[in-house]
C-alpha positions in Angstrom: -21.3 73.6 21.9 -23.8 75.3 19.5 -22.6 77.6 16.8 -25.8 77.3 14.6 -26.9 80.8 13.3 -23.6 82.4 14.1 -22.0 83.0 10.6 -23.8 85.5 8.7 -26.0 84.6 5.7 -24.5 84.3 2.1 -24.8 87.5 0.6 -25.1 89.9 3.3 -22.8 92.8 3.2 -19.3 91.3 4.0 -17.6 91.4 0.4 -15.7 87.9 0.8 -17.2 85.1 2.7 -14.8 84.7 5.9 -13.5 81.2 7.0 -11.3 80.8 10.1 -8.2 78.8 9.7 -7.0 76.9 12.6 -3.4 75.6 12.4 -1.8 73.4 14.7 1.8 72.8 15.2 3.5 70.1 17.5 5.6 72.0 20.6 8.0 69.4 19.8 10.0 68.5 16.8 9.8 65.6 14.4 12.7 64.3 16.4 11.5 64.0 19.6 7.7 64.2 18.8 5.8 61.4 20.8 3.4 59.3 18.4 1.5 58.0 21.9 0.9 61.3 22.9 -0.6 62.8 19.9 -3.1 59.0 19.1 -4.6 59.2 22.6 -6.2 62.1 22.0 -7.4 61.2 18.9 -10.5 60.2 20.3 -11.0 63.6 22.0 -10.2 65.1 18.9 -12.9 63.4 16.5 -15.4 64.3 19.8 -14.8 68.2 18.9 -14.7 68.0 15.0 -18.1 66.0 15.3 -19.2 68.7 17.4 -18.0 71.2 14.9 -19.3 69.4 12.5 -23.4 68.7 14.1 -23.5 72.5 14.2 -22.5 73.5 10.7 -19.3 75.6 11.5 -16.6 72.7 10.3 -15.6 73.6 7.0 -12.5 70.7 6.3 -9.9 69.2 8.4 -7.3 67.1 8.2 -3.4 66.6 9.7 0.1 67.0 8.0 3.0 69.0 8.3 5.8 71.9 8.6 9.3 71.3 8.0 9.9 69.6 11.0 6.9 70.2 13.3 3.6 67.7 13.4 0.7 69.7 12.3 -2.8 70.3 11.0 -5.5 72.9 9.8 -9.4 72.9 10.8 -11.4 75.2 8.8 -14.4 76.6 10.4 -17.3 79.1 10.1 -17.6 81.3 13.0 -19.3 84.8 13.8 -16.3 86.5 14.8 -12.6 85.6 15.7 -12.8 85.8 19.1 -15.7 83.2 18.9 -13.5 81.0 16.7 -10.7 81.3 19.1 -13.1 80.2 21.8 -14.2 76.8 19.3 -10.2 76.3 18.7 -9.8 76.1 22.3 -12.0 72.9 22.5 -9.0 70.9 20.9 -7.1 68.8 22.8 -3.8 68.8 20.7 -3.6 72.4 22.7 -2.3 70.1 24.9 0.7 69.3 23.2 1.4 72.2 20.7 -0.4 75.1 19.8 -2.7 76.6 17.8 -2.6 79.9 15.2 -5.8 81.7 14.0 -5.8 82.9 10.5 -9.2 85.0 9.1 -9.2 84.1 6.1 -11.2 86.1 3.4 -11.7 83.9 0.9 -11.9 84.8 -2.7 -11.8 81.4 -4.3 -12.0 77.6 -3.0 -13.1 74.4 -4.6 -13.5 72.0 -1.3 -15.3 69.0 -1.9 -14.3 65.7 -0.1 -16.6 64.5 2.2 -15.8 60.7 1.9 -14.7 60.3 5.4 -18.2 62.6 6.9 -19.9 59.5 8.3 -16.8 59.4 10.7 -18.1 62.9 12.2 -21.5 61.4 12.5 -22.7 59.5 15.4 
């Protein structure tokens, strides 16, 4: 996968920086929602951040929840939405929920925790 080059360069004529937000919710509830399921494709899913990651479009990521649904949010830098729906589609938590696209224009953000970034290195 190689997104280098695909988000345009600060200051050209887009008014807010966009960022794609990819959220992730569980098919199934808290209640039935199989730990096993989701952890063996953990591996599968650090493969695609770290490939997200070596080509500059993964913004942050992490897991959590909705009110009774497993979840998580990936932001990434992509040229367009369909090309970031084509990146979300590399997840394999697809597999067992699914996942919502939201082009976010982002007028302010203060981001920076990259203590766990040697874990997306190889």
């Amino acid at each position: 996968m190689d997104t280098r080059h695909e988000h345009p360069a600060p200051g050209t004529d887009t008014v807010l920086p966009t960022i794609y937000a990819l959220i992730w919710k569980s098919h199934q509830t808290d209640e039935v929602f199989d730990p096993e399921e989701f952890e063996k494709r953990i591996p599968r899913l650090m493969t695609w951040l770290k490939e997200l990651h070596a080509a500059g479009s993964l913004v942050a990521c992490g897991g959590g929840g909705f009110e009774n649904h497993s979840g998580g949010l990936t932001l990434i830098r992509a040229s367009s939405p369909e090309r970031a729906l084509e990146l979300a589609a590399g997840s394999p938590m697809n597999e067992i929920g699914s996942t919502e696209l939201l082009v976010w224009d982002v007028f302010y953000a203060n981001l920076h925790d990259a203590s766990r970034e040697s874990r997306l290195k190889d």
